[in-house]
C-alpha positions, 0 to 999 in steps of 0.5 A, spaced: 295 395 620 298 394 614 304 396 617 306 393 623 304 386 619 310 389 614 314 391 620 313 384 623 315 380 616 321 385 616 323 383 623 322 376 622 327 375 615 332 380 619 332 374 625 332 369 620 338 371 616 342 372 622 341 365 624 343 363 617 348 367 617 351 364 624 350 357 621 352 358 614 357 364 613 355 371 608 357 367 602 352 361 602 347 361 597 341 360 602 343 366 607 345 371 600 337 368 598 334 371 605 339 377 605 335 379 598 328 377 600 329 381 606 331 387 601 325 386 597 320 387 603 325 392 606 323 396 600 316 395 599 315 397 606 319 403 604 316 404 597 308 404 601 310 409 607 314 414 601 307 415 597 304 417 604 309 421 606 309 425 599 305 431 599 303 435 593 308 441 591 301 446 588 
């Protein structure tokens, strides 16, 4: 569950960027704002589903 409400967070911050992007440009306060948003759930999403992934050596 958790996942697909992150999943769906990171589609819907993707979708936003490329709209402010289209509005604003790459280099507008607002869009560089969402761009950092966007990696900060990008990365959290990736942190969460590693520690899943990681299986003990011994």
């Amino acid at each position: 569950m958790y996942t697909d409400v992150m999943l769906q967070r990171i589609e819907d911050a993707r979708q936003l960027l490329y709209q402010m992007e289209q509005q604003y440009g790459l280099r507008h306060p607002r869009v560089l704002k969402q761009s950092m948003e966007l990696d900060e759930l990008l990365n959290r999403y990736y942190r969460s589903t590693y520690r899943k992934n990681v299986k003990p050596i011994a």
